[in-house]
C-alpha positions in Angstrom: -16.0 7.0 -31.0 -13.2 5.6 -29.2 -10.9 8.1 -27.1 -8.0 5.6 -25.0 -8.4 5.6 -21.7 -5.6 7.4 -20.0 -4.6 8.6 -16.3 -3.0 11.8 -17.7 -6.8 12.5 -18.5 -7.2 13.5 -14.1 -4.5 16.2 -13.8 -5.2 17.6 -17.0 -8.5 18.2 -16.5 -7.8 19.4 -12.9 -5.8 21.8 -14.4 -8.0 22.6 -17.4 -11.4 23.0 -15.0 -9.6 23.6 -11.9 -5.9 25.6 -12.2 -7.0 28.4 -9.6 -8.6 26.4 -7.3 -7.1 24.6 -3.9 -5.4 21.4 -5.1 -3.3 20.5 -2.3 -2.8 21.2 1.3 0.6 20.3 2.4 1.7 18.4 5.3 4.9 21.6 5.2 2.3 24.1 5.8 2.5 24.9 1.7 -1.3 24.8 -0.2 -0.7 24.6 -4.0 -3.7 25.0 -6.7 -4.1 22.7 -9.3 -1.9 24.9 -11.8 0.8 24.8 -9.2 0.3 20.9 -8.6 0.5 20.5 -12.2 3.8 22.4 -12.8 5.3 21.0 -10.5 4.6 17.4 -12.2 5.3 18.9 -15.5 9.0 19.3 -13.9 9.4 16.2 -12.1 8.3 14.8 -15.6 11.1 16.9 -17.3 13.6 15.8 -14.9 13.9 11.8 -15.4 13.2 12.7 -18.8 16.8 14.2 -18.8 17.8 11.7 -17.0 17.2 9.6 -19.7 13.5 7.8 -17.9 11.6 6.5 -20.9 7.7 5.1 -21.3 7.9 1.8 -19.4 10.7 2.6 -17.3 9.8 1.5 -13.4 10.0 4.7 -11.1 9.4 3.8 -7.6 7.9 6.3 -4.3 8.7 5.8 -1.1 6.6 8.2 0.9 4.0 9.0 3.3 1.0 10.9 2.1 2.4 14.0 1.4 2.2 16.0 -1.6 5.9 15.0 -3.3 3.8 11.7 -3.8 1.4 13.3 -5.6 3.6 15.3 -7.8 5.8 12.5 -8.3 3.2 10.1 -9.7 1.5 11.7 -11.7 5.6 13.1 -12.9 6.2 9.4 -14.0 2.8 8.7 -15.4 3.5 11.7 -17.7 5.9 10.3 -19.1 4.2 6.9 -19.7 6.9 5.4 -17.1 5.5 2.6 -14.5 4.5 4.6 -10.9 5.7 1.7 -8.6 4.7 2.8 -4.8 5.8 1.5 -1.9 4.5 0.2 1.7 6.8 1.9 3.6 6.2 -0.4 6.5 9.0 -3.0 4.7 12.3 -3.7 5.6 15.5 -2.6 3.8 15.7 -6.6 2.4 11.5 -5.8 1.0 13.0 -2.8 -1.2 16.0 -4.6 -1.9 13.7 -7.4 -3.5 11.0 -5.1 -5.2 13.5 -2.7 -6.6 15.3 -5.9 -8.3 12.3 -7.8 -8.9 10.4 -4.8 -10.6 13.9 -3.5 -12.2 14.0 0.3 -10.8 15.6 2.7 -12.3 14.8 5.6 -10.0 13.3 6.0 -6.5 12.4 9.1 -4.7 12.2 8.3 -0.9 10.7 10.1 2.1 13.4 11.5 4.4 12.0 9.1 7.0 12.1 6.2 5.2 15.4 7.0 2.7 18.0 5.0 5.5 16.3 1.4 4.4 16.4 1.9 1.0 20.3 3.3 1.7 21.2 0.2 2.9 20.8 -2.0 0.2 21.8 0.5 -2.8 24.4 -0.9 -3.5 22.1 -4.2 -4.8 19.4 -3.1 -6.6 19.4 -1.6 -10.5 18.7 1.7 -9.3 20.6 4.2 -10.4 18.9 8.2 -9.4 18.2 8.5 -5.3 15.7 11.4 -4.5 14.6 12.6 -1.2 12.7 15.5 -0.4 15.3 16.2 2.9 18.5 15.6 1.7 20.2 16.8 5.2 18.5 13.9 7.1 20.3 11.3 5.6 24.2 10.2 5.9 25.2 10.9 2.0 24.3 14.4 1.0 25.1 15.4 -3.0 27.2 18.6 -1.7 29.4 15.8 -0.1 29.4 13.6 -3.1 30.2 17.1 -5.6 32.9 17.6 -3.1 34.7 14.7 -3.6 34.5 13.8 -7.0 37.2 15.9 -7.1 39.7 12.8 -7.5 38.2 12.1 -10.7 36.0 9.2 -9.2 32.1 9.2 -10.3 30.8 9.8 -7.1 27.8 12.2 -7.9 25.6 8.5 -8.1 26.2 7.9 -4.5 23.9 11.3 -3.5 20.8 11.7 -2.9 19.3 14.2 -4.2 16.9 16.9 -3.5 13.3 16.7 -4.7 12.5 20.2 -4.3 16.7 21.5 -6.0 16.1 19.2 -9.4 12.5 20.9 -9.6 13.6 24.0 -9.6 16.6 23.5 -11.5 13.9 21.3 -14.4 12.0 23.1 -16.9 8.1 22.6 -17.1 9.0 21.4 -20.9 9.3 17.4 -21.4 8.0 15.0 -24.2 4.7 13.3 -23.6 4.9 10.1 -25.6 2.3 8.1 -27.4 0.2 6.2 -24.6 -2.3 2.9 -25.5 -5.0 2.2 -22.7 -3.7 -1.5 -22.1 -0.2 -0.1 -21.2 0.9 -1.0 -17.7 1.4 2.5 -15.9 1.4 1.3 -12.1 2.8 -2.0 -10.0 1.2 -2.3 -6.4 3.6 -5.2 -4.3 1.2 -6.9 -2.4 2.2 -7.1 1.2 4.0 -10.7 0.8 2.9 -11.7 4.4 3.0 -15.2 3.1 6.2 -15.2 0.7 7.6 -12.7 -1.7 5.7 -9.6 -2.6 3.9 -9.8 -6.2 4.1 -7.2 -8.4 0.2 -6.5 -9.3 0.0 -4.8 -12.8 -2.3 -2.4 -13.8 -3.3 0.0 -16.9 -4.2 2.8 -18.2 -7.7 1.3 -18.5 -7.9 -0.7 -15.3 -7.0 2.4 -13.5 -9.4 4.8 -15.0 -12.4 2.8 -15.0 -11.6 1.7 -11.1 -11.5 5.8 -10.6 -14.6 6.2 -12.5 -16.7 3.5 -10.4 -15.6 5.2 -7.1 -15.9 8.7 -8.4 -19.6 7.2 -8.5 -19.9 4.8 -5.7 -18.1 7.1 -3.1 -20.1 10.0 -4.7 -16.7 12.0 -4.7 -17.7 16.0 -6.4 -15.7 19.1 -6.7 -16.7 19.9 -4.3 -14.8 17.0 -1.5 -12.4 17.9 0.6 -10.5 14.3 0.8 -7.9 13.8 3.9 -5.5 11.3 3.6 -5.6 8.5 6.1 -5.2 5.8 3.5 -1.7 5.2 2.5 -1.6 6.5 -1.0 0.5 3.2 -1.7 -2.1 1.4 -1.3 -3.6 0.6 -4.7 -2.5 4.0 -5.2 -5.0 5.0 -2.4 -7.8 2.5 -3.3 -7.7 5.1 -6.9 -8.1 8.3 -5.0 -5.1 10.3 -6.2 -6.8 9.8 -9.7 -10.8 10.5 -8.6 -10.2 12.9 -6.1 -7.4 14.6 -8.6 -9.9 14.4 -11.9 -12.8 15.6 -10.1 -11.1 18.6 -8.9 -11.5 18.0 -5.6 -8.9 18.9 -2.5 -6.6 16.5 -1.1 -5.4 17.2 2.3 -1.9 15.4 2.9 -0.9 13.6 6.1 2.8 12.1 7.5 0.6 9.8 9.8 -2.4 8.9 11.9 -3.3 10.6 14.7 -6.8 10.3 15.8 -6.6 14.0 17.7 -5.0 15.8 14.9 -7.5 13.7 12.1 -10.5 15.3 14.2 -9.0 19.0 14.4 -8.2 18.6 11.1 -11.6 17.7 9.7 -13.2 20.8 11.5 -10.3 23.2 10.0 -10.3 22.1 6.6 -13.9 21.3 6.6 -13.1 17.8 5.6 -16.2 16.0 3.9 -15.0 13.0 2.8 -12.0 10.2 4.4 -10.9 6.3 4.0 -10.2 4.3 7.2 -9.4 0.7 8.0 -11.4 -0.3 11.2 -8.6 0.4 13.1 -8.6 3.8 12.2 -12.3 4.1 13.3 -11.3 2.4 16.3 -8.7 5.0 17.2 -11.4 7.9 16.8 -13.7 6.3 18.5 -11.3 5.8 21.2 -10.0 9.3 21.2 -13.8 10.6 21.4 -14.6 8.6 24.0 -11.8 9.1 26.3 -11.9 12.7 25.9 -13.2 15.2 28.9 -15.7 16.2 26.5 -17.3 14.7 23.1 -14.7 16.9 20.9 -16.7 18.4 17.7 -16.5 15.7 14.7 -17.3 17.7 11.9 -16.9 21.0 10.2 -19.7 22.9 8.5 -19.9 20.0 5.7 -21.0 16.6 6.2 -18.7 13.9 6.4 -18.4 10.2 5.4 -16.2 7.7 5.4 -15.4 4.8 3.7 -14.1 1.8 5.3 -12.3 -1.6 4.1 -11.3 -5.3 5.2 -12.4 -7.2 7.9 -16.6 -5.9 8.7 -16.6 -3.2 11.8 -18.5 -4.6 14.7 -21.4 -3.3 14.4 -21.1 -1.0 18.1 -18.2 0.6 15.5 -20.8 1.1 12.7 -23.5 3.1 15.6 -20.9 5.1 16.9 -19.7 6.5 14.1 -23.2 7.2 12.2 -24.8 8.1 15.3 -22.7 9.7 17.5 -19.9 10.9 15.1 -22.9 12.1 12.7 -20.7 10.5 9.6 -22.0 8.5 7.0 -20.1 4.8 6.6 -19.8 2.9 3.5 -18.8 -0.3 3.9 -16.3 -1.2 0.6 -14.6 -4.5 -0.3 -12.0 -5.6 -2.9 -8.0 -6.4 -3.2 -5.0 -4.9 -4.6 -5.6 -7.2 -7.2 -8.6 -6.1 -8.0 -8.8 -2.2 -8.0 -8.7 -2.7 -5.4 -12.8 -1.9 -5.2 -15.4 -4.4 -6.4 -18.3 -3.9 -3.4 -20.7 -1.9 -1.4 -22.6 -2.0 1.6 -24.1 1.1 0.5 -27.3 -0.3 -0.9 -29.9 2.2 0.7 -33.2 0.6 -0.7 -32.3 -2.2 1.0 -32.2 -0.7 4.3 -34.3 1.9 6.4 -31.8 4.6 7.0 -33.2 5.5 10.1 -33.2 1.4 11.5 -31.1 0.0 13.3 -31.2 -3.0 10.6 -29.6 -1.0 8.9 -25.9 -1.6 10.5 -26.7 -5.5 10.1 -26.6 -4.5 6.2 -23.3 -2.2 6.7 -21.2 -4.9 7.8 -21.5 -6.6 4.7 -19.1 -6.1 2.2 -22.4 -5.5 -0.4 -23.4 -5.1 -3.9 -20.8 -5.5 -6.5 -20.0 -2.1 -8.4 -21.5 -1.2 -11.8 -19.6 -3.3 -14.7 -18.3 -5.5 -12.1 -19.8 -9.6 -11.6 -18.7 -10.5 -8.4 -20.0 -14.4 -7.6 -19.5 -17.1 -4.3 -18.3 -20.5 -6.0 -17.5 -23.8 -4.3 -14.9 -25.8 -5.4 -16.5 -27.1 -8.3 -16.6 -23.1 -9.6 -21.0 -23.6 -9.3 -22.8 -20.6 -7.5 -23.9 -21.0 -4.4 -27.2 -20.7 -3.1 -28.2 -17.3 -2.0 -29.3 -18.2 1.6 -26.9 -16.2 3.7 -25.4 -19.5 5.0 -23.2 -21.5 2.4 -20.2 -20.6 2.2 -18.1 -20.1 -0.9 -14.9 -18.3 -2.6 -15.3 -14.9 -3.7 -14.4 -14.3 -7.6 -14.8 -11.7 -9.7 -14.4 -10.6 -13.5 -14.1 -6.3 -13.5 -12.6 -3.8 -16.0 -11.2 -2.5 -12.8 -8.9 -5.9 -12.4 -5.1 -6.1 -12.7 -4.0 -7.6 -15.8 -1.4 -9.8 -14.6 1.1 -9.9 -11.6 4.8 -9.1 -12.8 7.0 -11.1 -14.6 4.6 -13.7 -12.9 2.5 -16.0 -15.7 2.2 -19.2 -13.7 1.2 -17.7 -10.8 -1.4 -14.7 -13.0 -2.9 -18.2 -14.9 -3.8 -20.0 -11.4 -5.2 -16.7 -10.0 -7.8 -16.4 -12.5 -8.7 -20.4 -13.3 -8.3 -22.3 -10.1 -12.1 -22.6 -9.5 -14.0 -20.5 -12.7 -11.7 -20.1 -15.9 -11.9 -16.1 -16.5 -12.6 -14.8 -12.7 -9.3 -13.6 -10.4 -9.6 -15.8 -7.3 -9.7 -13.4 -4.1 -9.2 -16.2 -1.7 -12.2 -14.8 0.6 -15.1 -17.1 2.0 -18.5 -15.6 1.5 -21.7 -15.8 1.9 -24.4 -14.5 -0.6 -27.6 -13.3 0.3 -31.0 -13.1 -1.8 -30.1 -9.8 -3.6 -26.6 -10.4 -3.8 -24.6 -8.5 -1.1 -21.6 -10.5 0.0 -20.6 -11.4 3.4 -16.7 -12.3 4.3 -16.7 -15.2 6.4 -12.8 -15.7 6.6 -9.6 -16.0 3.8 -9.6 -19.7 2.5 -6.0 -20.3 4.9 -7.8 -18.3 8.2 -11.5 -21.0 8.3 -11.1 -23.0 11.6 -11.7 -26.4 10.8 -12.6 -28.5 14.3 -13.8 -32.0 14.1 -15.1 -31.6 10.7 -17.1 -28.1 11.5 -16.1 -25.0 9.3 -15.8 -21.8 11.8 -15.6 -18.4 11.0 -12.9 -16.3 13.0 -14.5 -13.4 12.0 -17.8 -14.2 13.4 -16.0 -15.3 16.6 -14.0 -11.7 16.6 -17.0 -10.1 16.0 -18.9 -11.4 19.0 -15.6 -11.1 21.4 -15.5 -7.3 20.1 -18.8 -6.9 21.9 -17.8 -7.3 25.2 -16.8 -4.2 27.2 -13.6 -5.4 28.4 -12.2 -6.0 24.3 -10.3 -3.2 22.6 -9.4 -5.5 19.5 -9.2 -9.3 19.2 -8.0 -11.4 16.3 -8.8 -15.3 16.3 -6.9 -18.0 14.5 -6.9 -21.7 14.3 -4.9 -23.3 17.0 -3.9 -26.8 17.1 -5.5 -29.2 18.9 -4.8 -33.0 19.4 -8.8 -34.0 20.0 -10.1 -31.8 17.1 -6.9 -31.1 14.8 -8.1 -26.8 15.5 -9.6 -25.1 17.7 -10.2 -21.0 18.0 -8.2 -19.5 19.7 -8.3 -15.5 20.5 -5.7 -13.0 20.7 -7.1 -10.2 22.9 -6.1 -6.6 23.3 -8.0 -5.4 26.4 -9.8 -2.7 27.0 -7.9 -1.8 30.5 -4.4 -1.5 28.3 -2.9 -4.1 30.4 -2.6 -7.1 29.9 -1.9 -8.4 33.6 -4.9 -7.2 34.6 -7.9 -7.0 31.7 -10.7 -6.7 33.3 -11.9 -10.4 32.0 -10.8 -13.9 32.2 -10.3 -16.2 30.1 -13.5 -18.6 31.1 -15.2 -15.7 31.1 -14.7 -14.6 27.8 -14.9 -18.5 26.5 -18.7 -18.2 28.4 -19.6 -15.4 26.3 -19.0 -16.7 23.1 -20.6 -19.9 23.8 -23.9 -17.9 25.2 -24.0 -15.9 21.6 -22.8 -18.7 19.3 -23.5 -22.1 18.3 -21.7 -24.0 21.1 -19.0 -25.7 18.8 -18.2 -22.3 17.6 -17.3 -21.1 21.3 -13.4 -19.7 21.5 -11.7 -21.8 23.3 -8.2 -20.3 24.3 -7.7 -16.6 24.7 -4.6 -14.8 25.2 -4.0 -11.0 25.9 -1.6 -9.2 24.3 -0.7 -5.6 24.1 -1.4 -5.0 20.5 -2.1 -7.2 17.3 0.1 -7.1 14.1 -1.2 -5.3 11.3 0.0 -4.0 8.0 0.0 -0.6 6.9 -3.4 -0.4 6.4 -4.5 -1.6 9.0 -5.1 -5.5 8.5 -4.3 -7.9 10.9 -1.6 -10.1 10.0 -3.0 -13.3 11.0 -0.6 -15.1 9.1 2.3 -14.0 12.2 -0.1 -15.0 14.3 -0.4 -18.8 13.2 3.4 -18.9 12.2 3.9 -18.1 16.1 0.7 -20.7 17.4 2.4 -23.3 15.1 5.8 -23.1 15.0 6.6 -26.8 16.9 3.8 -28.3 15.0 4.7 -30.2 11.4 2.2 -28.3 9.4 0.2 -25.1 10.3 -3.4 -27.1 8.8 -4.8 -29.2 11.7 -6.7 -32.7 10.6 -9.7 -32.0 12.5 
C-alpha cells in the first residue's frame, strides 16, 4: 500500500509512543514531555493559522538551538507551511535578501539575533515579528498598543511574544491535506560565493533523509541527543525529525562551550552528539589543558558524529581513545540531505587497529538507497585505485528537489557532468570497495606548474605538528608556477608573534612527509581562521584576501 510520506508523521508518533516521556530539556531550565512539546506546536500552529498562514506559506526561525525552534517548526510544518531556518551568523542585508527572495510572511527571531532582522523590516514582505524576549529589543507590542491610540496601525511594528500568543492560542487548528512531493522546508546555503540559494526540500526528501540516519547514526529511544549542531543547518543534518520520531531526548543549547558540552554530557547522560572538527578540536583542547582529564562521559556510551573537512587523524585517536567516544565520520551538503556517506564501515576495519582511523577519515560508504559516484569531466567513473581524482555526484531520495525560484541554476546542478546526479563540487578519490575520499572543492585544488595539489592533504600533514592548533591552505599566486600553497596557521602558543615554529620550518616538514612539489610554500599565522556557523572554513575569504590585486583568483600554472 502506499501511505505519503509526511514529517507530521515524527511528532505524532512522539506523542502517540512517547507523550509522558522527557522530550525536551530547555536551555531556560524548563524540561517538557513530548505531550507538552506537542501542545505547544499544536498552538503555535493555531496561531499563524489565525493569522491567516496557509499550506505553502514561507515561515522563517531565527534561533539558536533552543526549544522555541523546535516548537516552531514543527508549528509551521503542521500546517503544511514552508519551515525556512536561518544561519544566524548573517548580516541584517543576508535576512533582508532571504526574507525577500523566499517571500516571508512571518519570522520568529531569537532575542539575540531579533536587532538584524529589525533593521531591515521595513524591506522585506514580512508582516508578523515574534521573539521569545520581547523586552530585549527597542519596539515592544505594549509600546505599539499604547500608541495606536491616534488611530494609526501601529500594532505591525511590535514584536511580539512567543510564549503571550501561545498562551493566548488554542491547541485547535486545521491540518490541511499534505502530498509527499510538497516542499515543507528551504535551507539558504551559506552564499560564501554570491547570493544564498534557497535549497528545497519535501515531505519525502525529508523523511527518507531521517530514516537513513535514524539507521546509519543508530539513533533509539533511548538517545539522549545534545545540540551542538545548529538546528539550521539542514534542519540539524534531519535530527529534529529522527531524534523527534524516535522518541528520543533533545537537549537544547544557546552556544558552544567545550566546558559546559562536557558537564553537560555527564549530567544528562548524553549518548549521542554532532560536531564539526572544530568542535572536536575545542574538547580536545579543553581536556587537554585542564589540571586534570575531566570525566567525558556519563553512565551511557557516547558517540559522535562528525562532518566536512576529514579530522586529522591525532583528532580521530583522541577522541576514541582517550575520550572513550565512538566517531563516525559522515559526508553530504545542504543540497543533498544533507547525508549521503559513512566512514562507519566496521568490516572493513579492525576496531581495535590503529588502521582503523586511516578508514575514519574518509568520508565512506554511501547510505542505503543512495549511489554516490567520482566522475571526470567526461561524467565516466573513475578507477577505484585511491588516486584519481574525480567530482563527487550523487542521485538519493534524500536530495533537494530544486533550489528556489532557481531553474537555470537547479538544471546545471544536476547535468553539468552526468545528466540525473546533483553535482557536489567535491574532488574525490574512490577506493576498491567504494568509500570516498575528499581531496578539495573543484575552486580550492592548487594547480602549480601543471600538478593538481590537495590543500587538504597539505592541512592535514601541517595539523600534525605540535606547534599547529588549526591551519587552512589555499592557492596563492605565484608568477613562476601561476599557484602555489600557501598556509594560514593558527598556532598552538596562541600568539602569533611568537608560535613556536617558523616558517622554513614548517615548509621543511611538509616537504619531509609529502611529495616534494606538494611542499607548502608560504605560511602565515593568524589568530583564528574564518568559518561559518558550522564550523567550515571559509576559504573562499581567504583567496578573495590572497588575490585581491591579482586580475583573476585562478593562477595559469
Amino acid at each position: 500500500m502506499h501511505k505519503p510520506l509526511l514529517v507530521t508523521d515524527f511528532l505524532d508518533r512522539a506523542r502517540r509512543h512517547y507523550g509522558d516521556e522527557e522530550a525536551v530539556v530547555a536551555t531556560t531550565g524548563e524540561r517538557f514531555t513530548y505531550a507538552e512539546l506537542g501542545a505547544r506546536a499544536d498552538r503555535f500552529a493555531s496561531m499563524l493559522q489565525d493569522r491567516g498562514v496557509e499550506k505553502g506559506d514561507r515561515v522563517a526561525v531565527l534561533d539558536p538551538n533552543t526549544h522555541y525552534q523546535l516548537e516552531a517548526a514543527y508549528g509551521t510544518m503542521q500546517l503544511g507551511a514552508v519551515h525556512t531556518p536561518l544561519n544566524y551568523r548573517l548580516t541584517s542585508e543576508d535576512y533582508a535578501y532571504i526574507l525577500e527572495d523566499a517571500g516571508v510572511d512571518v519570522i520568529y527571531a531569537d532575542y539575540e539575533f531579533a536587532e538584524k532582522v529589525e533593521a531591515v523590516r521595513d524591506e522585506v514582505p514580512t508582516e508578523t515579528f515574534i521573539t521569545n524576549d520581547v523586552d530585549a529589543i527597542g519596539t515592544e507590542a505594549g509600546d505599539a498598543e499604547t500608541s495606536a491610540s491616534d488611530g494609526s496601525d501601529a500594532t505591525d511594528e511590535a514584536w511580539e511574544s512567543f510564549d503571550d500568543l501561545l498562551a493566548n492560542a488554542t491547541a485547535e487548528y486545521d491540518r490541511p491535506t499534505m502530498a509527499e512531493d510538497d516542499i515543507i522546508t528551504i535551507n539558504y546555503t551559506s552564499g560564501t560565493t554570491g547570493d544564498p540559494k534557497g535549497v528545497c526540500r519535501t515531505h519525502r526528501t525529508e523523511t527518507l533523509h531521517a530514516y537513513l540516519i535514524s539507521i546509519h547514526q543508530d539513533v533509539t529511544d533511548d538517545d539522549t541527543y545534545l545540540w551542538t549542531l545548529p538546528m539550521f543547518h539542514v534542519n540539524g543534518w534531519g535530527h529534529i525529525y529522527a531524534v523527534t520520531g524516535m522518541g528520543a531526548k533533545h537537549v537544547c543549547t544557546r552556544g558552544v562551550d567545550a566546558e559546559w558540552i562536557l558537564e553537560t554530557i555527564r549530567e544528562e547522560d548524553v549518548s549521542y552528539l554532532c560536531g564539526a572538527p572544530t568542535v572536536l578540536n575545542m574538547l580536545i583542547d579543553h581536556y587537554e589543558d585542564a589540571s586534570s582529564p575531566p570525566e567525558t562521559s556519563g553512565a551511557s556510551d557516547v558517540r559522535i558524529a562528525t562532518a566536512g573537512s576529514a579530522p586529522p587523524e591525532a583528532t580521530i585517536r583522541t577522541v576514541e581513545d582517550e575520550f572513550g567516544w565512538q566517531l563516525k565520520h559522515v559526508y553530504g551538503a545542504t543540497e543533498t540531505g544533507p547525508l549521503i556517506t559513512t566512514s562507519d564501515a566496521r568490516r572493513h576495519f579492525d576496531a581495535d587497529s590503529d588502521g582503523r582511523f586511516a578508514i575514519k577519515k574518509r568520508q565512506g560508504l554511501g547510505f542505503l538507497g543512495t549511489e554516490v559516484r567520482v566522475v571526470d569531466e567526461d561524467g565516466n567513473d573513475v578507477p577505484r585505485d585511491k588516486t584519481t581524482i574525480g567530482e563527487v555526484v550523487v542521485r538519493g531520495n534524500q536530495v533537494m528537489e530544486e533550489y528556489w525560484n532557481k531553474p537555470e541554476v537547479t538544471a546545471e546542478a544536476f547535468s553539468d557532468r552526468l545528466d540525473g546526479y546533483f553535482h557536489t563540487g567535491d574532488l574525490a578519490t574512490i577506493d576498491e570497495h567504494g568509500m570516498i575520499a575528499i581531496q578539495d572543492r573543484k575552486k580550492d585544488i592548487i594547480i602549480s606548474g601543471g600538478e593538481n595539489i590537495s590543500s587538504i592533504e597539505l592541512e592535514d600533514a601541517l595539523f600534525d605538528h605540535p606547534a599547529v592548533a588549526a591551519v587552512a591552505v589555499i592557492p596563492s599566486p605565484s608568477e613562476q608556477w601561476g599557484e602555489t600553497p600557501k598556509a594560514f596557521v593558527v598556532p598552538a602558543s596562541g600568539d602569533v608573534n611568537d608560535p613556536g615554529v617558523s616558517t622554513d620550518e614548517l615548509v621543511e616538514f611538509t616537504r619531509e612527509n609529502l611529495a616534494g612539489y606538494k611542499a607548502v610554500q608560504r605560511v602565515e599565522f593568524v589568530t583564528q581562521l574564518p568559518t561559518t556557523a558550522t564550523g567550515k572554513v571559509q576559504k573562499y575569504e581567504l583567496r578573495e584576501r590572497e588575490w585581491e590585486d591579482e586580475e583573476g583568483m585562478i593562477g595559469q600554472g
